[in-house]
C-alpha positions as CSV (number, residue, x, y, z in Angstrom):
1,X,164.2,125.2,169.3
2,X,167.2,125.2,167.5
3,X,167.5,123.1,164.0
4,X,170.3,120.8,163.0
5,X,172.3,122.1,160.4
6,X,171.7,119.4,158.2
7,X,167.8,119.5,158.6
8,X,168.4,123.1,157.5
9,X,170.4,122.2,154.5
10,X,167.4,119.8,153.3
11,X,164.2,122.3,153.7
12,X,166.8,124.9,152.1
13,X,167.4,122.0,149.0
14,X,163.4,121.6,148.8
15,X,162.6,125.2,149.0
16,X,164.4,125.9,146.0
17,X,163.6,122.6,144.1
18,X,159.8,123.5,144.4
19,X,161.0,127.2,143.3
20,X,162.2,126.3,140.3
21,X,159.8,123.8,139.6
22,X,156.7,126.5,139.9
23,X,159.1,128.6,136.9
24,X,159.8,126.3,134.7
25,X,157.9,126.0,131.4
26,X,155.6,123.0,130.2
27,X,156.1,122.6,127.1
28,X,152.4,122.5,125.3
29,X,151.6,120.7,122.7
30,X,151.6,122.4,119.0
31,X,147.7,123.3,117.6
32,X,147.1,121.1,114.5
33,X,146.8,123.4,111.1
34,X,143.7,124.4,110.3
35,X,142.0,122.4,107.6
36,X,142.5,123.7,104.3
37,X,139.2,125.1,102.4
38,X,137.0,122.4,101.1
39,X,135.7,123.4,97.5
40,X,132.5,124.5,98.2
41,X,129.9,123.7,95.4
42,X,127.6,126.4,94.0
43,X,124.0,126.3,95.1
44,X,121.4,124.5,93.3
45,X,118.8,126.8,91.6
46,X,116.0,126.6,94.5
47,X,113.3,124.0,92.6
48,X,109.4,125.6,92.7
49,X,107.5,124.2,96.0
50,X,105.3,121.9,94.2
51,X,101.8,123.0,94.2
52,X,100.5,119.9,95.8
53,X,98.8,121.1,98.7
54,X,100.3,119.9,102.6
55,X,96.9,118.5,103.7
56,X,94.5,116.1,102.2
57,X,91.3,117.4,100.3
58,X,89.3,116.8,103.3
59,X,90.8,118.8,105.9
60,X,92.1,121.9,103.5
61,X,90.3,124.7,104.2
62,X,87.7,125.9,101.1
63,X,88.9,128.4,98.2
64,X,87.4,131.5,99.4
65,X,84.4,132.6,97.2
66,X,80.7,131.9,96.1
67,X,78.8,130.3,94.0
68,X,76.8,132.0,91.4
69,X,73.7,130.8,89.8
70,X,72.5,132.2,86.5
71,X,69.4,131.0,85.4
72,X,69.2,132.0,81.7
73,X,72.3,130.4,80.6
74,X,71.4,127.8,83.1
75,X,75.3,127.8,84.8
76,X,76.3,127.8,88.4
77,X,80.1,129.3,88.8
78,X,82.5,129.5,91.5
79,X,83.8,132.8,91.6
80,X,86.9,133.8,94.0
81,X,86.3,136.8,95.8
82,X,87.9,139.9,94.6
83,X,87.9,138.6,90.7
84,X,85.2,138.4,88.1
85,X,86.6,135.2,86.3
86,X,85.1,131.7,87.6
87,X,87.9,129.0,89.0
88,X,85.3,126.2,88.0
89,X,82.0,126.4,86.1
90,X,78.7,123.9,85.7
91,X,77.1,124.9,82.8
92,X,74.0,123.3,80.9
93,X,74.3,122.2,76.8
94,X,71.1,120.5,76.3
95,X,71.2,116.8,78.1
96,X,74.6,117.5,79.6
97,X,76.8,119.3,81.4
98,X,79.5,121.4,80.8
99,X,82.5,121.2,83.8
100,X,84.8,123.4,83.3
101,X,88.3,124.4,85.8
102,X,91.0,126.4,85.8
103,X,93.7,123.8,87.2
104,X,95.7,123.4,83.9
105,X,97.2,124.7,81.0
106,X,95.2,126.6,79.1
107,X,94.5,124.9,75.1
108,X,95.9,121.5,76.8
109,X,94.4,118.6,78.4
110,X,94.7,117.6,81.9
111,X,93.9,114.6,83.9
112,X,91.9,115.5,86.5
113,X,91.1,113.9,90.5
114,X,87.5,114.6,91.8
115,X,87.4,114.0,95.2
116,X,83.9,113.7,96.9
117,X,83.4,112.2,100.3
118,X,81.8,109.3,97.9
119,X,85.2,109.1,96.6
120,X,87.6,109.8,94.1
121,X,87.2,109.8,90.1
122,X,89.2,110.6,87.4
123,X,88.8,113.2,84.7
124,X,89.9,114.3,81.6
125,X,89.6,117.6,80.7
126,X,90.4,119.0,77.5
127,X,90.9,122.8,77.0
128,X,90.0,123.3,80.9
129,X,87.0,121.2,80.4
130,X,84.9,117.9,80.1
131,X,81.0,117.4,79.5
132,X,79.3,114.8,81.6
133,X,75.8,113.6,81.0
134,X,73.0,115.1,83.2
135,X,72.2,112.0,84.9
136,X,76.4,111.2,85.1
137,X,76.1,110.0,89.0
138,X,79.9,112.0,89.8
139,X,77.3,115.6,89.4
140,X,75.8,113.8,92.4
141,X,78.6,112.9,94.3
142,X,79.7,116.9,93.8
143,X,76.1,117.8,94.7
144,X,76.0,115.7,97.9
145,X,79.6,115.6,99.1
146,X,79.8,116.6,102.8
147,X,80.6,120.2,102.8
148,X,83.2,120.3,99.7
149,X,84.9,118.7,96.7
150,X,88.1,119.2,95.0
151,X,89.3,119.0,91.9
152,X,93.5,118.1,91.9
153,X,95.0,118.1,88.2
154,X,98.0,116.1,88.1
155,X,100.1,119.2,87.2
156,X,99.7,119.8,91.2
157,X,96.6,122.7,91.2
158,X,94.0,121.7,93.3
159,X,90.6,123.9,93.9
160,X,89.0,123.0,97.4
161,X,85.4,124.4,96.7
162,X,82.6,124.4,98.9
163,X,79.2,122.5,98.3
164,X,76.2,124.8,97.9
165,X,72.6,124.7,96.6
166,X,73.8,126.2,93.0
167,X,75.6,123.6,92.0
168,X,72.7,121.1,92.5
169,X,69.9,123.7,90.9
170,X,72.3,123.5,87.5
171,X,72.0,119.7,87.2
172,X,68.4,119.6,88.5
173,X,67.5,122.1,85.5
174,X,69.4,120.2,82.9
175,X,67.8,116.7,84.4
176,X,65.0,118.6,83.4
């Protein structure tokens, strides 16, 4: 089959049109600047975590330790293990009873939450402590509260402490 020189002429023409279109260069589109630096301020000082514990009262997990009872001086003490100090201390003065916690600043006063599963009261406590009267119902509602108590200073301590027979034998004796 022979071609007609003027079919030739047009495949040659579109040969070399789709040659030169395959070389040619698109032109692409310039790349914006990058941005310039943005002043970056310095870092806050990280602030303290407050000391407010994540969970409520009643689903913290106890202070580890024990209570001790001491009949002569008539005090029942919750002592952390590995340390000789008490965190909080129930000691009997004649018709009342001595409450004493280590959830603020020492020489200052602190308010205070008890929380008992009869519910919550508020303390004052000056010097780390704050005598109650030996029949003062809140000794009860420490002395009965399901399992624990806690005592929450508004400074952001808290003491989770367990519930155990010392603490009632302290105001028993004083109740005489």
């Amino acid at each position: 089959m022979k071609l007609a020189p003027r079919n030739a002429h047009i495949g040659l023409s579109a040969a070399a049109m789709l040659a030169m279109a395959g070389c040619s260069a698109i032109p692409t589109p310039e790349a914006p600047p990058p941005p310039a630096p943005q002043p970056v301020a310095a870092p806050l000082a990280p602030t303290p975590a407050p000391l407010t514990p994540a969970k409520p009262w009643d689903e913290r997990a106890v202070d580890v330790g024990a209570w001790r009872y001491d009949a002569g001086s008539r005090t029942a003490a919750f002592v952390p293990t590995g340390s000789a100090s008490p965190l909080v201390s129930l000691a009997c003065a004649g018709g009342s009873i001595r409450l004493a916690a280590d959830v603020g600043e020492p020489g200052q006063a602190s308010d205070v939450h008890l929380q008992t599963s009869a519910g919550t009261d508020r303390l004052r406590l000056d010097s780390g402590a704050v005598s109650l009267s030996a029949r003062d119902p809140r000794l009860d509602r420490i002395a009965f509260s399901r399992g624990r108590f806690a005592i929450e200073a508004d400074n952001g301590r808290a003491l989770t402490l367990p519930v155990q027979s010392e603490i009632g034998r302290v105001i028993e004796d004083c109740r005489g």
